[in-house]
N, C-alpha and C positions, 0 to 999 in steps of 0.2 A: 504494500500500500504506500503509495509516495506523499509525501506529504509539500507542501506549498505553502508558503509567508505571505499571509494578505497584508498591505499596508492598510492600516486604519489611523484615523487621526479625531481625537476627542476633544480640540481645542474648543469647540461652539456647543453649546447648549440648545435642546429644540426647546423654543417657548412653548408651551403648555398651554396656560392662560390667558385667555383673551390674547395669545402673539403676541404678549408683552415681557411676559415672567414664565421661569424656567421651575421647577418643580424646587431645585432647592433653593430659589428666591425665596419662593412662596410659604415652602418653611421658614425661612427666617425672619418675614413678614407677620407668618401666624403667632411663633414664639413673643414678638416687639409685642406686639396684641396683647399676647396672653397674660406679658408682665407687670398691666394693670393689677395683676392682681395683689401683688406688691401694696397697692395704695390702701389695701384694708389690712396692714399688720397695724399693731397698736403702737406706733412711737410719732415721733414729731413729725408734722409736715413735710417742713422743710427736707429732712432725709428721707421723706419718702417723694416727694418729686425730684431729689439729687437722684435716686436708686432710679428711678422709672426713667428718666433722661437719659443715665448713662447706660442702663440696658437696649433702652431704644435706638440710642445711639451707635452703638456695637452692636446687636442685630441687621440694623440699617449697613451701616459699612460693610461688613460681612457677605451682605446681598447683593450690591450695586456696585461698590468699589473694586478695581484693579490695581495691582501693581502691576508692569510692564505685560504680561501676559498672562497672571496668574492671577484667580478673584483672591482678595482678603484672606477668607478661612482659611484656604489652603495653604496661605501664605502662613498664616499664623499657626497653621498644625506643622508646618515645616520647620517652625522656629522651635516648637516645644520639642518636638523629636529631636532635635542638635541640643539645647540646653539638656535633654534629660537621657539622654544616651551616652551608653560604656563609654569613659572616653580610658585613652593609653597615655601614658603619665612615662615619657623618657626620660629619668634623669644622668645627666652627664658630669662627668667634671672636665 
């Protein structure tokens, strides 16, 4: 049985929705939403629309934003995997 190397390439996302957002847009749109619900712990205001802002915020970027060819997320699961992976430690004299 011979086998054969298809080229595929995953750079674009099929819009889902209304042709405008792509499925994990959409999740992270639903999450910003859902983090209303933040505004009914019982502490001050003030740190509950500091909290709902910057959730918002970071979901939003997450979705929309690009670095050079990469959305957000990805970009930031990239970081966490280098900060939290084996690293080798050479030491010389």
């Amino acid at each position: 049985m011979s086998l054969y190397k298809v080229p595929f390439d995953f750079t674009h996302e099929e819009k889902v929705f209304g042709g405008y957002l792509s499925l994990r847009q959409m999740l992270y749109v639903i999450t910003s939403v859902i983090s209303v619900g933040v505004l009914f712990f019982h502490i001050s205001m003030i740190f509950k629309v500091i909290i709902f802002l910057s959730f918002v915020s970071i979901f939003m970027t997450f979705a929309f934003v690009k670095i050079g060819n990469t959305y957000t997320d990805k970009y930031f699961i990239n970081i966490l995997k280098y900060i939290f992976r084996k690293k080798k430690f050479i030491f010389e004299r």
